[in-house]
C-alpha positions in Angstrom: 36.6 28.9 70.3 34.6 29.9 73.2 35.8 27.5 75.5 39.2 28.1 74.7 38.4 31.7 75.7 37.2 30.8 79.3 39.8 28.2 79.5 42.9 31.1 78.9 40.4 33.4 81.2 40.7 30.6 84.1 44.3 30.3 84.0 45.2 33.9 83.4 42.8 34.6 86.8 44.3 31.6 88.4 48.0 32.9 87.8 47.4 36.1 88.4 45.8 35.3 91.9 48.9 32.8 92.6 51.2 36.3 92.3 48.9 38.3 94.1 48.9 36.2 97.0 52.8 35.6 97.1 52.7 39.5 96.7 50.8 40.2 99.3 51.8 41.0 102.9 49.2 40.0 105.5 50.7 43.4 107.8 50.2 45.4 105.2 46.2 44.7 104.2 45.8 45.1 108.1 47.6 48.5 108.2 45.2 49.6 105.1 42.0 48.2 106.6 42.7 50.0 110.3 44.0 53.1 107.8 40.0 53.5 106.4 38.6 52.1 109.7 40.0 55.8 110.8 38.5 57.5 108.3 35.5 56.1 108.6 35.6 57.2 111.8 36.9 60.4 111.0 33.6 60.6 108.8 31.6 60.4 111.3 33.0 62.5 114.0 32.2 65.2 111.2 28.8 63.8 111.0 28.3 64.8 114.9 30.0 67.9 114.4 27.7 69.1 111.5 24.2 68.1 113.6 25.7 69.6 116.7 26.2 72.6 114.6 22.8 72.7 113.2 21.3 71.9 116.9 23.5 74.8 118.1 21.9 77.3 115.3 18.3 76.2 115.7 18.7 77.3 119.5 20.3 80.7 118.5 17.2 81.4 116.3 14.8 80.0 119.0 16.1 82.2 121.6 15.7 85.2 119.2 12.0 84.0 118.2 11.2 84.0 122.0 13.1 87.1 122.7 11.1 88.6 120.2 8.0 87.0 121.5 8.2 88.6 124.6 9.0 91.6 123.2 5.7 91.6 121.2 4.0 90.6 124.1 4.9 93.3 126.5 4.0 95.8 123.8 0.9 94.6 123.6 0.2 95.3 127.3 1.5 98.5 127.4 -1.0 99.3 124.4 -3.6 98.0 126.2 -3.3 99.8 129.1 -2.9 103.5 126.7 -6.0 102.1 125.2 -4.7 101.1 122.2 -6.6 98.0 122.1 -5.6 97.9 118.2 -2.4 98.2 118.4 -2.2 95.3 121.4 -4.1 93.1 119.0 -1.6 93.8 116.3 1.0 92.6 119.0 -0.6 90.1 119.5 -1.0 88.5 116.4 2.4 89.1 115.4 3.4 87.5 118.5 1.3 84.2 117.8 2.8 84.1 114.0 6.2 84.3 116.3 5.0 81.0 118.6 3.9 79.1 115.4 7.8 79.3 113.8 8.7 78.2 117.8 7.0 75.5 117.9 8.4 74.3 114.3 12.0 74.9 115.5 11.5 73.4 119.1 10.4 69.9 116.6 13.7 70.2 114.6 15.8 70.8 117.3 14.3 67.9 118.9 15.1 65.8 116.0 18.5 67.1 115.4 19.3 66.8 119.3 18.1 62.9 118.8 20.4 62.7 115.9 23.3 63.8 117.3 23.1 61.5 120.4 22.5 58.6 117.7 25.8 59.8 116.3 27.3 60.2 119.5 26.6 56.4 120.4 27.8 55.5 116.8 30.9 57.2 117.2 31.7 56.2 120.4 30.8 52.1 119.7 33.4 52.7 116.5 35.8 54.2 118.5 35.8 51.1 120.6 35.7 48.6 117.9 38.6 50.3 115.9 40.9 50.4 119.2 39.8 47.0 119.8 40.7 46.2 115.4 44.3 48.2 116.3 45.6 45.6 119.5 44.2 42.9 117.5 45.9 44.2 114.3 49.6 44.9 116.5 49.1 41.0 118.4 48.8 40.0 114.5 51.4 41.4 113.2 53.6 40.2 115.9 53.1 37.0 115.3 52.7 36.8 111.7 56.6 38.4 111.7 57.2 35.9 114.9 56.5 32.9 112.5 58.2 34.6 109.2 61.2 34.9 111.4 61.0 31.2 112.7 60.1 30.0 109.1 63.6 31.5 107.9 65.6 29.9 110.3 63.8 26.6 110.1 64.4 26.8 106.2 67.9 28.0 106.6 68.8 25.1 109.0 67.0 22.7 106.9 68.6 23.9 103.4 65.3 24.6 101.5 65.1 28.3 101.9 66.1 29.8 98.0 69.2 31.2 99.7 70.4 28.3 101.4 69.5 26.3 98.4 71.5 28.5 95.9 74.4 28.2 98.4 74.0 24.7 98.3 74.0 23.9 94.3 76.8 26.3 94.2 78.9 24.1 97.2 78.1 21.1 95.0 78.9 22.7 91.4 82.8 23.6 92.8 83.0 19.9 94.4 82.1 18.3 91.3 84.6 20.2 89.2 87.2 19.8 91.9 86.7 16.2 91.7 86.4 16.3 87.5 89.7 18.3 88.0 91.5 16.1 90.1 89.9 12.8 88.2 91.6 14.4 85.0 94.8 15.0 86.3 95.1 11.5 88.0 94.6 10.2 84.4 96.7 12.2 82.6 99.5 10.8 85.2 99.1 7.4 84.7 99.0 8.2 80.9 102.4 10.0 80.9 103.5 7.3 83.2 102.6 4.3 81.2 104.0 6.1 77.8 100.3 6.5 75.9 100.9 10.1 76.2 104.6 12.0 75.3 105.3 14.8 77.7 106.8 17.8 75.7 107.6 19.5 78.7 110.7 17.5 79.8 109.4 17.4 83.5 106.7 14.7 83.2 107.4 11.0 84.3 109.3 8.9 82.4 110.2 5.3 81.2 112.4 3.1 82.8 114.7 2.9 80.3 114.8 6.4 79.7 116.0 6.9 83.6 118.5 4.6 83.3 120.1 6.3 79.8 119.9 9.8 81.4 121.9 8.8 85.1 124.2 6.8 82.8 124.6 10.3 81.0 124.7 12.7 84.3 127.0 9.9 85.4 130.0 10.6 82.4 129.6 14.1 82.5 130.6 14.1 86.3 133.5 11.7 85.6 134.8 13.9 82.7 134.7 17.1 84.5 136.3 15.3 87.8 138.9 14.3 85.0 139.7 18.0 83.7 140.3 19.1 87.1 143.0 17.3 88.2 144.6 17.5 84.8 144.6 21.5 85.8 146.1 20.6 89.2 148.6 18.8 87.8 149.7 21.5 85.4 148.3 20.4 82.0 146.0 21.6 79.6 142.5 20.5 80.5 141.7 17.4 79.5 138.7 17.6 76.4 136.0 15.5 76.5 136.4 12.3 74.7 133.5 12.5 72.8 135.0 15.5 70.7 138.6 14.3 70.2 138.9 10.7 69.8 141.6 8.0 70.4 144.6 10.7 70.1 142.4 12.5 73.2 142.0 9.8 74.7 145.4 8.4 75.0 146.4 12.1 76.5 144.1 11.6 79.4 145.7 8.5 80.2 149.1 10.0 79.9 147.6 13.2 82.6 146.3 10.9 84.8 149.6 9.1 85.0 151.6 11.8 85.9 149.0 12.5 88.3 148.7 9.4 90.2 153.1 10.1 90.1 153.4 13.1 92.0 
């Protein structure tokens, strides 16, 4: 059971890689990785913002501290010269506290000044590196669109595109039921023709014999009507046909046609 586990696991991770790789466009992971290269850069811009902020602070409050120092310092001499040696000392002292909290922010400013020229450098070196990332990125893209394009066209001359192929199968679908179609009908012909098959349509082909008893028909007709009219230019009744009257009929056509051939 356990194998047949990892096997489904293989192939489910094998298929599903297959459709992410036919899913995914090689412009678009390079538009997303430049996309967080900027805000990685972005980040640290802020970076060098926040120490030069903190630098910029630090040397407010040392200017104070030394502003203050001095202060302290010429107080002290003007006490000393009132002869208020106490009070100078006291000046004095608070003065020194004042140098000690100097001297600590002189270090950190230091520190943070180092910092943000680190920073600086950093930000400057991925500045570079993510315009470099962007004309690679653009001279990729180009290309990869350069050789979809070609890729097309080569499929679409060579007929193994899915578009070109579907146009293909459908072309040969409608020529093979053309040529079904016209197969059929071919048959069907020489079927009627040969008399395997009765054509209840009247207009089909017919026998031989059949041809000959329908002109010998169309033939009687024409001769009975060419009779009837020139028993009407001669003045008589039309003649009838002779199938419906009989000898008696007959014997009056002959009579007409007499007269006829008279006048």
């Amino acid at each position: 059971m356990s194998g047949v586990m990892k096997r489904m696991g293989m192939i489910f991770r094998a298929k599903a890689n297959k459709a992410l790789d036919r899913a995914e466009d090689p412009r678009e992971t390079l538009d997303y990785s430049y996309q967080k290269q900027l805000e990685l850069l972005q980040k640290v811009r802020r970076g060098v913002a926040d120490v030069a902020t903190s630098r910029k602070r630090l040397e407010l409050q040392l200017n104070q501290l030394q502003g203050q120092s001095a202060k302290l310092e010429d107080q002290g001499r003007k006490a000393l010269a009132l002869g208020r040696e106490d009070l100078a000392r006291e000046a004095l002292q608070r003065r020194s506290s004042l140098q000690q909290q100097v001297s600590d922010l002189e270090v950190q400013h230091q520190t943070l000044q180092g910092e943000e020229e680190k920073l600086t450098l950093a930000a400057q070196r991925l500045q570079a590196k993510v315009d470099a990332f962007r004309t690679k990125k653009e001279t990729i893209k180009a290309t990869y669109t350069a050789a979809q394009a070609q890729t097309r066209i080569a499929e679409s001359f060579s007929g193994i595109s899915e578009e070109m192929s579907d146009v293909g199968l459908a072309i040969q679908r409608a020529e093979d039921k053309t040529a079904q179609l016209q197969a059929r009908a071919g048959a069907i012909d020489e079927l009627l023709a040969s008399g395997a098959l009765d054509d209840h349509s009247g207009i089909g082909p017919k026998d031989d014999i059949q041809a000959e008893l329908d002109r010998l028909s169309g033939g009687t007709d024409v001769e009975l009507e060419l009779q009837r009219m020139k028993a009407e230019l001669a003045g008589g009744s039309p003649a009838k046909p002779a199938i419906e009257g009989g000898a008696g009929d007959a014997a009056h056509q002959q009579q007409n046609q007499h007269r006829f051939d008279k006048n």
